[in-house]
LOMAR-313904 format. One record per residue (C-alpha): x, z, y; residue number from 1; chain. Coordinates in nm, 2 decimals. Layout:
BEGIN
+--------+--------+--------+-----+----+
|     c1 |     c3 |     c2 |   i | ch |
+--------+--------+--------+-----+----+
|      X |      Z |      Y | NUM |  A |
...
+--------+--------+--------+-----+----+
This chain:
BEGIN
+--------+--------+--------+-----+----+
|     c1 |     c3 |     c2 |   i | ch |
+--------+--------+--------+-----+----+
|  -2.07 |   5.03 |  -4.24 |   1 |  A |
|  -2.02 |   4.63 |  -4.23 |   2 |  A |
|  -2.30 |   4.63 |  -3.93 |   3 |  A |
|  -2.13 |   4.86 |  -3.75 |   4 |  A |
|  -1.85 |   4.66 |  -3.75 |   5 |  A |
|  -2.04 |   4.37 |  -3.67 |   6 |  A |
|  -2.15 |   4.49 |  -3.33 |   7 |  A |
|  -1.83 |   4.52 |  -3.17 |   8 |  A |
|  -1.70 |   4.16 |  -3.27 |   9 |  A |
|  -2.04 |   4.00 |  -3.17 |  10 |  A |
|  -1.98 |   4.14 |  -2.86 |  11 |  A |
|  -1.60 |   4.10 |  -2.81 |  12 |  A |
|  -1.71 |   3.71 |  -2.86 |  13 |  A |
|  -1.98 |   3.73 |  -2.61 |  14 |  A |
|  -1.75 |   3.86 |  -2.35 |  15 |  A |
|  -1.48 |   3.64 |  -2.44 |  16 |  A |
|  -1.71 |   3.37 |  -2.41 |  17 |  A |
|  -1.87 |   3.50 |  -2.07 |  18 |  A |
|  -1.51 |   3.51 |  -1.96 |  19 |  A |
|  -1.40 |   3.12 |  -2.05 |  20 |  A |
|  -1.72 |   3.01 |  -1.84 |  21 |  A |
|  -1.63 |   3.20 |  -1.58 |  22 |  A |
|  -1.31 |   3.04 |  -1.54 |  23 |  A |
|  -1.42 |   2.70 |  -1.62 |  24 |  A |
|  -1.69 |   2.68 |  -1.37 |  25 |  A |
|  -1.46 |   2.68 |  -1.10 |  26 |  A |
|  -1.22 |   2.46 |  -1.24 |  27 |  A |
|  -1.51 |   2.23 |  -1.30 |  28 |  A |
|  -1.61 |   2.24 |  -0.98 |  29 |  A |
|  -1.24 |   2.18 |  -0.85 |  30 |  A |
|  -1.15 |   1.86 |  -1.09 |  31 |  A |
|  -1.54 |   1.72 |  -0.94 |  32 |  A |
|  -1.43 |   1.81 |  -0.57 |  33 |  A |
|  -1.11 |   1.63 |  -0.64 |  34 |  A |
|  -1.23 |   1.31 |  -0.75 |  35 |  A |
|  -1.51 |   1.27 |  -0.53 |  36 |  A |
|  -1.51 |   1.04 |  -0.19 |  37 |  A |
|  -1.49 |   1.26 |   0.17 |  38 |  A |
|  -1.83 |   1.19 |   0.29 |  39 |  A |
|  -2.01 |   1.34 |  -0.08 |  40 |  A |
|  -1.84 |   1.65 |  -0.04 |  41 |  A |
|  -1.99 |   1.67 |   0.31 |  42 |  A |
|  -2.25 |   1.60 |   0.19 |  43 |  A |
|  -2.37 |   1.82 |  -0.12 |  44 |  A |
|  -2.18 |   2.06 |  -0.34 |  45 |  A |
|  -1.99 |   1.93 |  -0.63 |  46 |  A |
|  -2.30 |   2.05 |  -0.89 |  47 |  A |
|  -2.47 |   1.74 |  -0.70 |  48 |  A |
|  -2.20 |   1.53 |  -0.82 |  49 |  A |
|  -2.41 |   1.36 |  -1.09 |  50 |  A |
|  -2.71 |   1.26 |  -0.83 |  51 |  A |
|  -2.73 |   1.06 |  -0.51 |  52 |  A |
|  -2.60 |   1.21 |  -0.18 |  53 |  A |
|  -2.87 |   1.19 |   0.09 |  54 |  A |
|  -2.75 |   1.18 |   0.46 |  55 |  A |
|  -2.89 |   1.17 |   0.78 |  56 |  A |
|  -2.68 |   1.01 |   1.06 |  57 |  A |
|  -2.71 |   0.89 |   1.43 |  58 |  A |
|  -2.61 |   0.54 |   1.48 |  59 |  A |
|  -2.61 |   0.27 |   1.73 |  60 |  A |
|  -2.72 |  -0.06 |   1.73 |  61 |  A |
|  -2.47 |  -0.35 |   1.92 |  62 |  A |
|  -2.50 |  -0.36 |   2.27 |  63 |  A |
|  -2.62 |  -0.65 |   2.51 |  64 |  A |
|  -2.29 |  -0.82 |   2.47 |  65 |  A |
|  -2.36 |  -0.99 |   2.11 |  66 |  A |
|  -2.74 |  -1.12 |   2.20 |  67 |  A |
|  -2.80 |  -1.39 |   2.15 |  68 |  A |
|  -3.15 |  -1.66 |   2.22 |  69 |  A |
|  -3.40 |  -1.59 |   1.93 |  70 |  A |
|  -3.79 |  -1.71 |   1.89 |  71 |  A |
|  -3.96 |  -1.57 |   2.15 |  72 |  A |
|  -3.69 |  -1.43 |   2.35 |  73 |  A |
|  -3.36 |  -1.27 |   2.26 |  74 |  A |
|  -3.22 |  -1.11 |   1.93 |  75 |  A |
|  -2.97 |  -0.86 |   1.83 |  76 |  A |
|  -2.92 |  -0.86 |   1.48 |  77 |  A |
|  -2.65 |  -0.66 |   1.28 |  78 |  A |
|  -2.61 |  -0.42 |   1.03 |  79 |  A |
|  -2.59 |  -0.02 |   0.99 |  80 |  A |
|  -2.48 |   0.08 |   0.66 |  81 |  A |
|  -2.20 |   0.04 |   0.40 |  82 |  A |
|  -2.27 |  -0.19 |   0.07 |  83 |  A |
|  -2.33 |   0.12 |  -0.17 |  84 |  A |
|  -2.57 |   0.31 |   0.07 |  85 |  A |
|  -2.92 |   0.23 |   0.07 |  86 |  A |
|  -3.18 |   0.34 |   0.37 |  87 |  A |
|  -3.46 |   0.63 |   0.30 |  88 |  A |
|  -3.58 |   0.62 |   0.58 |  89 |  A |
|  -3.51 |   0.63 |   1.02 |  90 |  A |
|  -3.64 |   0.74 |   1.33 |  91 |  A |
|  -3.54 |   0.70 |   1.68 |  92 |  A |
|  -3.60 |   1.02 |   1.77 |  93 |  A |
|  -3.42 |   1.37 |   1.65 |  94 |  A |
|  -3.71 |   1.57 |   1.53 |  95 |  A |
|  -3.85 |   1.27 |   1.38 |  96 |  A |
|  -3.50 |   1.10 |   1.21 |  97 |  A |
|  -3.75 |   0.99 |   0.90 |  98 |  A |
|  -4.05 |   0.88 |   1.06 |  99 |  A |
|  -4.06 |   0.51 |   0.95 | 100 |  A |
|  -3.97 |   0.35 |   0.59 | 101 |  A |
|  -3.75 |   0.09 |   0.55 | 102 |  A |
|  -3.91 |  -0.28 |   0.66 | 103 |  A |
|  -4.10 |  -0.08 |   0.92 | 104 |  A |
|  -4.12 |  -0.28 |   1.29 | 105 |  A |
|  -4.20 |  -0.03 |   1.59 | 106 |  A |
|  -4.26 |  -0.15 |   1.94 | 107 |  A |
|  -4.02 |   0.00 |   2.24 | 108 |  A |
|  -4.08 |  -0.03 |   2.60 | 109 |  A |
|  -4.04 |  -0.33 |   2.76 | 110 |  A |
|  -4.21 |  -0.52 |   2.53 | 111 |  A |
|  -3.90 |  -0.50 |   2.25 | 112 |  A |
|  -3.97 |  -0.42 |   1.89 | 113 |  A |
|  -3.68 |  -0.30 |   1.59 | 114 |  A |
|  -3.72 |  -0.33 |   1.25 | 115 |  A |
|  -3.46 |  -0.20 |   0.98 | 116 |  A |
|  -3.45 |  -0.31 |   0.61 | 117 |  A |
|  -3.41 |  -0.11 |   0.30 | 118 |  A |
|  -3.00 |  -0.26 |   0.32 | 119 |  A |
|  -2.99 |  -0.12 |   0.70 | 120 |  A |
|  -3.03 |  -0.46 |   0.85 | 121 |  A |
|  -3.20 |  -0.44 |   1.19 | 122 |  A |
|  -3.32 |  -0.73 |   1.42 | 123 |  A |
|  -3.43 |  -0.61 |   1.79 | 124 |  A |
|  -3.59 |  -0.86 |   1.97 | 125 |  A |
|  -3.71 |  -0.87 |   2.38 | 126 |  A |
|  -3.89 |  -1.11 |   2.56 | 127 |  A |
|  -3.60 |  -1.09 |   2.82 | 128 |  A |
|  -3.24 |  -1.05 |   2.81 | 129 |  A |
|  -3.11 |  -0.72 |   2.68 | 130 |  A |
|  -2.89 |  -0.53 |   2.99 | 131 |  A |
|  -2.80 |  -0.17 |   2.79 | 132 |  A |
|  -2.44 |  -0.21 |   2.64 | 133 |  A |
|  -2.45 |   0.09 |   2.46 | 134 |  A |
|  -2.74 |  -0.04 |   2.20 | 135 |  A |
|  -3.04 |   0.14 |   2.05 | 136 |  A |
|  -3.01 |   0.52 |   1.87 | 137 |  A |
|  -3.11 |   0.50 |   1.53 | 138 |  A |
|  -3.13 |   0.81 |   1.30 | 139 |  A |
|  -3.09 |   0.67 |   0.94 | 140 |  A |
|  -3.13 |   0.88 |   0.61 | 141 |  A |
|  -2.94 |   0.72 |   0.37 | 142 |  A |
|  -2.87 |   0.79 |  -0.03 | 143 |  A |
|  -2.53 |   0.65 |  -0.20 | 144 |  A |
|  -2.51 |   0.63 |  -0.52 | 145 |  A |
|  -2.27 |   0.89 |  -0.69 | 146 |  A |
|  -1.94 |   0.79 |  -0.71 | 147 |  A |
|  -1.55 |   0.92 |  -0.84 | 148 |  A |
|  -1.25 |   0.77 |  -0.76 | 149 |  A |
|  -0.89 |   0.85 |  -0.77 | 150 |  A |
|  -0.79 |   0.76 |  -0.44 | 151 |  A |
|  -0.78 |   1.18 |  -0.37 | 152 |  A |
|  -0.51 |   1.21 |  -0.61 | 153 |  A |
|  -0.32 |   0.88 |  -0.50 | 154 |  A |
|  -0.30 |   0.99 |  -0.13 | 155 |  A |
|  -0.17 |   1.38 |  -0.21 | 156 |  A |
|   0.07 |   1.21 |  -0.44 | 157 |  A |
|   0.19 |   0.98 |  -0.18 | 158 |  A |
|   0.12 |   0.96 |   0.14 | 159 |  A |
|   0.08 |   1.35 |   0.16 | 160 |  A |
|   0.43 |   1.43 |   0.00 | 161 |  A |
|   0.27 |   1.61 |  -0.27 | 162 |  A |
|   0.51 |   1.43 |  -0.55 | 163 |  A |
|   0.86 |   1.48 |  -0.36 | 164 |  A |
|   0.72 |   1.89 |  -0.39 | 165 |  A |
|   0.62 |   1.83 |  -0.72 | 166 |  A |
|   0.97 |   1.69 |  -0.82 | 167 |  A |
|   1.10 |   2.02 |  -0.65 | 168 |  A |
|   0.89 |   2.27 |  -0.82 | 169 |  A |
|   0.93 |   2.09 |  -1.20 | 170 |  A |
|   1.35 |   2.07 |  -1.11 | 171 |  A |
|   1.32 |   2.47 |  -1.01 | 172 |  A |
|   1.07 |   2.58 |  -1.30 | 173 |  A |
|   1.25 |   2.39 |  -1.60 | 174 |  A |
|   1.59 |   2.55 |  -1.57 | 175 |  A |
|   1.46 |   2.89 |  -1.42 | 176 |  A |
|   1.27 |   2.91 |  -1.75 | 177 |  A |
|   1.53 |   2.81 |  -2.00 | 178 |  A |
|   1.85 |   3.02 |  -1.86 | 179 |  A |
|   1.68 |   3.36 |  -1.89 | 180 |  A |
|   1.57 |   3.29 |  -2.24 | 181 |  A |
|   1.91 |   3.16 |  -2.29 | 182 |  A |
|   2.12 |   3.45 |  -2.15 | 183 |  A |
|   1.83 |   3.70 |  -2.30 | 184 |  A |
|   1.88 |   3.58 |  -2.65 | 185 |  A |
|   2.27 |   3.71 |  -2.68 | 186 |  A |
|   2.22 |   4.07 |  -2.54 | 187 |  A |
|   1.88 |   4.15 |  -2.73 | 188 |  A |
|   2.07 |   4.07 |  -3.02 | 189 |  A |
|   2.32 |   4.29 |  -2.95 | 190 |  A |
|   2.08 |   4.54 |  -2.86 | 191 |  A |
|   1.86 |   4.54 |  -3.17 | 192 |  A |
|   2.13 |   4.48 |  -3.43 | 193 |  A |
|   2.43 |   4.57 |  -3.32 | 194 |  A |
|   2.61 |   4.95 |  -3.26 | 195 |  A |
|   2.77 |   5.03 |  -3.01 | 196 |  A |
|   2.82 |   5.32 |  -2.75 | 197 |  A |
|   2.60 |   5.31 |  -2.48 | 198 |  A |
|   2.37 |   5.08 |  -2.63 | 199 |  A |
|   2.04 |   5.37 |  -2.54 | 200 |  A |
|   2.16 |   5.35 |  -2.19 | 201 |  A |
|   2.20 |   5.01 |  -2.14 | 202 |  A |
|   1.83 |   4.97 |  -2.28 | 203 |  A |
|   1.69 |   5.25 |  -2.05 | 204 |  A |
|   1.88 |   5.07 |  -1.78 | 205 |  A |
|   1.67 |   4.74 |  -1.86 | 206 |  A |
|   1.35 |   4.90 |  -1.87 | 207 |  A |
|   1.45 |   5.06 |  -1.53 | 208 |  A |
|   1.52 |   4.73 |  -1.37 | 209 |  A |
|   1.18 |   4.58 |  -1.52 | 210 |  A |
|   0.98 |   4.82 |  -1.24 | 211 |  A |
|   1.23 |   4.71 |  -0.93 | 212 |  A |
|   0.99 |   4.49 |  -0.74 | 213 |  A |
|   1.19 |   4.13 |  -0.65 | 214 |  A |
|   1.12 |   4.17 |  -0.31 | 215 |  A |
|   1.35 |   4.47 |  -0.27 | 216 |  A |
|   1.64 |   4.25 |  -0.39 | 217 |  A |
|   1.60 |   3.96 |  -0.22 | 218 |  A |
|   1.85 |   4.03 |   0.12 | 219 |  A |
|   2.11 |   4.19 |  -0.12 | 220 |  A |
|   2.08 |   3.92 |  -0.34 | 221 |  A |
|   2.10 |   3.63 |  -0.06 | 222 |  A |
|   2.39 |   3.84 |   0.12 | 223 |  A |
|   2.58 |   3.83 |  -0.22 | 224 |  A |
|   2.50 |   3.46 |  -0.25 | 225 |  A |
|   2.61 |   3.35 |   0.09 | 226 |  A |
|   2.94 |   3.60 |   0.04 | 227 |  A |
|   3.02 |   3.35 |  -0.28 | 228 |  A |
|   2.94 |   3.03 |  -0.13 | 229 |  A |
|   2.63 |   2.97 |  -0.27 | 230 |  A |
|   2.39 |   2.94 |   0.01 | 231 |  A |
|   2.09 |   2.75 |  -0.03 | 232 |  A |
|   1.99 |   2.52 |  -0.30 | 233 |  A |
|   1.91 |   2.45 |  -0.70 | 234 |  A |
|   2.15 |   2.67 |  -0.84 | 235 |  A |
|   2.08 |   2.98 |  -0.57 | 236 |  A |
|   1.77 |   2.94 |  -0.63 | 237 |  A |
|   1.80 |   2.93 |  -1.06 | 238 |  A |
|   2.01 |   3.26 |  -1.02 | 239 |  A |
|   1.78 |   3.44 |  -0.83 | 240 |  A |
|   1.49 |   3.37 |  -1.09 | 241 |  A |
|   1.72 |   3.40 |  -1.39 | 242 |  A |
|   1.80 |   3.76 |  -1.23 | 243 |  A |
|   1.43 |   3.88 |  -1.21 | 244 |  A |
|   1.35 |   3.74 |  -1.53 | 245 |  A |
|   1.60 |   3.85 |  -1.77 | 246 |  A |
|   1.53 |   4.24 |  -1.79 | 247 |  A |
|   1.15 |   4.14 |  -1.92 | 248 |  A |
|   1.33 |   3.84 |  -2.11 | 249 |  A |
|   1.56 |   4.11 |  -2.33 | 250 |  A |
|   1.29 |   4.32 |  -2.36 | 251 |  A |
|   1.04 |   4.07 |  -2.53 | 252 |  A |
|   1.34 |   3.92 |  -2.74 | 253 |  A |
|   1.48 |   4.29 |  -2.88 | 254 |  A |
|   1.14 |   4.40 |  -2.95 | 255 |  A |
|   1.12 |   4.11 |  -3.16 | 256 |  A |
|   1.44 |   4.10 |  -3.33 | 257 |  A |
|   1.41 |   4.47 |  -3.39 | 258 |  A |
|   1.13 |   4.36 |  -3.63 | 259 |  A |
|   1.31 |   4.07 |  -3.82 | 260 |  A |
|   1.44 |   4.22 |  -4.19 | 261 |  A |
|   1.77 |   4.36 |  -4.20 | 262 |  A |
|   1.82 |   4.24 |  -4.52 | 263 |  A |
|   1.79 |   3.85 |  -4.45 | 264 |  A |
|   2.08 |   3.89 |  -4.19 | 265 |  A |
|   2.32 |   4.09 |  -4.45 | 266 |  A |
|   2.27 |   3.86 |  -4.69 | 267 |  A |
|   2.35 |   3.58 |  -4.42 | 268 |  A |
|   2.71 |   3.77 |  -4.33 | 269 |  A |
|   2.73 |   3.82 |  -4.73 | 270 |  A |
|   2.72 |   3.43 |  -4.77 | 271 |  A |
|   3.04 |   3.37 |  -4.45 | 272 |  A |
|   2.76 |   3.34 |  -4.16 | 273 |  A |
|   2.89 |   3.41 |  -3.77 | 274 |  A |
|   2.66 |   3.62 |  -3.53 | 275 |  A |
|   2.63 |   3.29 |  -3.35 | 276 |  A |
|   2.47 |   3.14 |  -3.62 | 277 |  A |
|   2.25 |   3.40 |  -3.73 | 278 |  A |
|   2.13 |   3.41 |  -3.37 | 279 |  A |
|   2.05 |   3.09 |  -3.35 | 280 |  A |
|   2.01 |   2.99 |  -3.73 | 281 |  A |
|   1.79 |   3.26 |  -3.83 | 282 |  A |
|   1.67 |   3.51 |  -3.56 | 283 |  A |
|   1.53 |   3.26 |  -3.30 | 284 |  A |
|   1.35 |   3.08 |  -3.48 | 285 |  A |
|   1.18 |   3.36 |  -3.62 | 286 |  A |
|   1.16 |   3.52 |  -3.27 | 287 |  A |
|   0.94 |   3.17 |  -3.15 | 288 |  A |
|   0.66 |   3.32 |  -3.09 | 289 |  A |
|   0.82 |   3.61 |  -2.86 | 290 |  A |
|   1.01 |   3.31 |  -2.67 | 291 |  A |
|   0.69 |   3.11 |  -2.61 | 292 |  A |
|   0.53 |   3.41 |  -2.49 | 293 |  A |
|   0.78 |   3.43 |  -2.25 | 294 |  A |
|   0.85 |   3.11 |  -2.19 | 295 |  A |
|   0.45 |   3.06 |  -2.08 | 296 |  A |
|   0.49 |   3.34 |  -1.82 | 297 |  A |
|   0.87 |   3.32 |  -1.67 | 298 |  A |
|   0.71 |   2.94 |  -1.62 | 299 |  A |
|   0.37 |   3.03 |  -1.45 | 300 |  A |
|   0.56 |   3.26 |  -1.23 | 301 |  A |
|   0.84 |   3.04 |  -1.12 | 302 |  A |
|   0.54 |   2.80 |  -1.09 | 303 |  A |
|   0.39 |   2.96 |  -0.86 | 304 |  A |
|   0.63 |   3.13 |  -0.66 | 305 |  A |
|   0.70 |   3.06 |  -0.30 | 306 |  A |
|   0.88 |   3.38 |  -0.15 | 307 |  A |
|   1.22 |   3.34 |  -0.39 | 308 |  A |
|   1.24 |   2.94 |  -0.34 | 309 |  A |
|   1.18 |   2.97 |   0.09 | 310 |  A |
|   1.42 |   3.22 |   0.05 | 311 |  A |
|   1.66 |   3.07 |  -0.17 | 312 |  A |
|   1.57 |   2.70 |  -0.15 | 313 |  A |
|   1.49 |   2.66 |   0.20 | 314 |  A |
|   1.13 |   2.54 |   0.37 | 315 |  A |
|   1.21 |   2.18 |   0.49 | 316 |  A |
|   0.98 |   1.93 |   0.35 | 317 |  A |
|   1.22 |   1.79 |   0.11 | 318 |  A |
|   1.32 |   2.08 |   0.00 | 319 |  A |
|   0.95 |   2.23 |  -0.04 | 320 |  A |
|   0.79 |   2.33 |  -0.34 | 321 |  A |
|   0.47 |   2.30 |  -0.44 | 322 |  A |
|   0.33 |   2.62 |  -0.35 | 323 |  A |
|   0.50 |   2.56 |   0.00 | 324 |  A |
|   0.34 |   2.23 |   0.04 | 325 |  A |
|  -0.03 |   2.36 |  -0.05 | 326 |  A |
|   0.03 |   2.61 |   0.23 | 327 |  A |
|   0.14 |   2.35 |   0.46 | 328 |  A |
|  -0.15 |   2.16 |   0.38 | 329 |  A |
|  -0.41 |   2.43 |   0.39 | 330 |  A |
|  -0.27 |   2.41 |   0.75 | 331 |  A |
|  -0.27 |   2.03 |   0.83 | 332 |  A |
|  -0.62 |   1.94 |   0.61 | 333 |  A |
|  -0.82 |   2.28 |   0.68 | 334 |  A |
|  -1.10 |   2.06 |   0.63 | 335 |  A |
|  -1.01 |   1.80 |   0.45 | 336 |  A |
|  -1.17 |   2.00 |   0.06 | 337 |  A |
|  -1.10 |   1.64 |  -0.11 | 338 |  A |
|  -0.75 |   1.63 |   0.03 | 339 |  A |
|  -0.71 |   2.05 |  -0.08 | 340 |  A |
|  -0.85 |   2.01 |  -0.39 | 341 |  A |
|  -0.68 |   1.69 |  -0.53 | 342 |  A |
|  -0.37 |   1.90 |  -0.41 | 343 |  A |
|  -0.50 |   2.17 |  -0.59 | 344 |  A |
|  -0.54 |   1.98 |  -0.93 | 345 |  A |
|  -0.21 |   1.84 |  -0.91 | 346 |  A |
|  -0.10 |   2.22 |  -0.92 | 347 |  A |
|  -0.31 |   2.31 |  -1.20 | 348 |  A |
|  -0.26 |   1.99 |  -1.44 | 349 |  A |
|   0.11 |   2.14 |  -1.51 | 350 |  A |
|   0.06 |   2.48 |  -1.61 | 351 |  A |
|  -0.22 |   2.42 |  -1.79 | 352 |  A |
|  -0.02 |   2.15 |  -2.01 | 353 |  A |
|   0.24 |   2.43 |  -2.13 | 354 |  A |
|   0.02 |   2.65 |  -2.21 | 355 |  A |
|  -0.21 |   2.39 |  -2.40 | 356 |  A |
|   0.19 |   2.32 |  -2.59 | 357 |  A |
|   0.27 |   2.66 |  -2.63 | 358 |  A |
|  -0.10 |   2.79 |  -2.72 | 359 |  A |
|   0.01 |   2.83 |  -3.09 | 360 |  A |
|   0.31 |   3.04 |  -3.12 | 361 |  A |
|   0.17 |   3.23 |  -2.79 | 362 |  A |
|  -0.14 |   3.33 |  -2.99 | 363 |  A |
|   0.09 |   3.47 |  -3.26 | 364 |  A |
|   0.32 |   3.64 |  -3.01 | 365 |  A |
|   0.01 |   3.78 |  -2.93 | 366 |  A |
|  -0.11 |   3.89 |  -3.26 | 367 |  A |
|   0.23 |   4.03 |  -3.36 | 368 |  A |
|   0.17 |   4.36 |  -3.27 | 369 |  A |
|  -0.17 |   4.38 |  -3.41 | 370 |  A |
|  -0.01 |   4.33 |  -3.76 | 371 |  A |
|   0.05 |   4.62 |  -4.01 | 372 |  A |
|   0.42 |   4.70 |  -4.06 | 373 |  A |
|   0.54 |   4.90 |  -4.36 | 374 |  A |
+--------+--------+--------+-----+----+
């Protein structure tokens, strides 16, 4: 009977394992992306982070304007590669781009020779002066060492505008999270303790609302706004989300206030307590799991919502949040992946930080229903 019982939580953790390196391979491979120079992730893929990045490139020489008298003739000397990159190999030709090692001297025509050092150094010499301005091809393979840097995450931050959207989206998020949970809080404790006529509909009228999709209300809603005077800003756009939130917000709350014991809230009115502060006193707090749980998603989707604030914020770039600005940039840098996926990062950091805060009572919000009640 116990190994039957084993087998189905051997392989719940199997799958739940399977599942976290699903999701954390990508991740992975977006915090490596982010922090890695532009020409690496040309280069190779992120899971070649660790290793050097091998390139082959078509370069120039200088041209007949810096020669200068050398030996036996004339010399042109210079050099081909940044400090960190050191040469493979190079060619002059483009089905032969590795043909000779570093150190290597070949003759051209015209009696002229090239060699190129492991550092990419070159020195071309002729017995006569040199008359092509343009220089000599060279097809280097090169291999930098690997390298992470933070200058990604610097540039998104600032020159790219990503911390102005940033501000935007944590000034929208915050108070969009705590006003439903605040309004919430007095009507599901009406609803699961008090009596009163009506109170079935009311609830039935709540779970109705729960199904309305938010896109549905949103030109009612902006026509009411701009018929009060609201128009566009912080506090149209902290209605709107307070609005879509709260049905699900006194849902979660009466469900778990229905559950707290009616005897420790009688004997709180015995002893001279208010409703107030048995709300706040006594219910809440042991209704903290419910309000994480719903604090971590009312957050994630105000996070990542960009219909409600274009709509209600507006779509200038100081008014932008961040979703708004990754859209812009998937735009501007379609092919800039460090630029993206620095951008990216930025976006994830935050969420992942509340729900790393509020993993504790969120595991027991989600537990709560598992749990026997007599």
């Amino acid at each position: 009977m116990n190994r039957g019982r084993r087998i189905p939580a051997r392989a719940a953790a199997v799958t739940v394992s399977l599942m976290a390196v699903l999701w954390l391979v990508p991740v992975l491979g977006l915090v490596v992306t982010a922090l890695r120079p532009a020409d690496q992730i040309a280069a190779s893929g992120w899971w070649r982070a660790p290793f050097a990045t091998q390139t082959t490139t078509a370069l120039r020489t200088a041209g007949a304007g810096v020669q200068g008298p050398g030996d036996t003739g004339f010399v042109i000397e210079g050099g081909l590669l940044s400090p960190r990159a050191r040469l493979q190999a190079w060619g002059l030709t483009a089905r032969a781009p590795q043909a000779h090692a570093p150190g290597d001297s070949v003759a051209l025509s015209g009696g002229r020779a090239l060699t190129v050092d492991a550092e990419g150094r070159y020195r071309l010499t002729a017995p006569g002066p040199f008359t092509d301005p343009r220089g000599q091809r060279i097809f280097v393979t090169t291999a930098t060492p690997p390298r992470l840097t933070l200058d990604n995450l610097t540039r998104v931050t600032g020159a790219e505008g990503l911390g102005r959207a940033l501000a935007n989206t944590l000034a929208v998020a915050i108070p969009a999270t705590a006003l439903p949970i605040l309004i919430a809080a007095f009507a599901a404790h009406a609803l699961a303790g008090m009596r009163f006529a009506g109170r079935g509909l009311v609830l039935a009228a709540i779970i109705g609302l729960m199904v309305v999709p938010p896109q549905l209300a949103l030109i009612p809603l902006l026509s009411l706004h701009n018929a009060l005077g609201l128009g566009k800003g912080y506090g149209s756009v902290w209605l709107a989300h307070t609005g879509f939130g709260l049905p699900l917000a006194i849902f979660v709350l009466r469900s778990a206030m229905a559950a707290v014991p009616r005897d420790i809230l009688d004997a709180a009115r015995l002893d001279g307590a208010s409703e107030l502060r048995i709300l706040w006193g006594i219910v809440l707090p042991l209704c903290l799991p419910a309000v994480a749980g719903f604090a971590a998603l009312q957050f994630l989707w105000v996070w990542n919502d960009l219909l409600v604030a274009t709509v209600f914020l507006g779509n200038t770039p100081g008014q932008q949040v961040l979703s708004g600005h990754l859209r812009a940039l998937m735009g501007a840098r379609g092919g800039e992946w460090h630029i993206l996926a620095a951008a990216a990062l930025v976006s994830l950091a935050v969420p992942v930080a509340v729900f790393a805060t509020l993993q504790r009572p969120l595991r027991r919000a989600l537990a709560a229903g598992a749990e026997p009640r007599c």
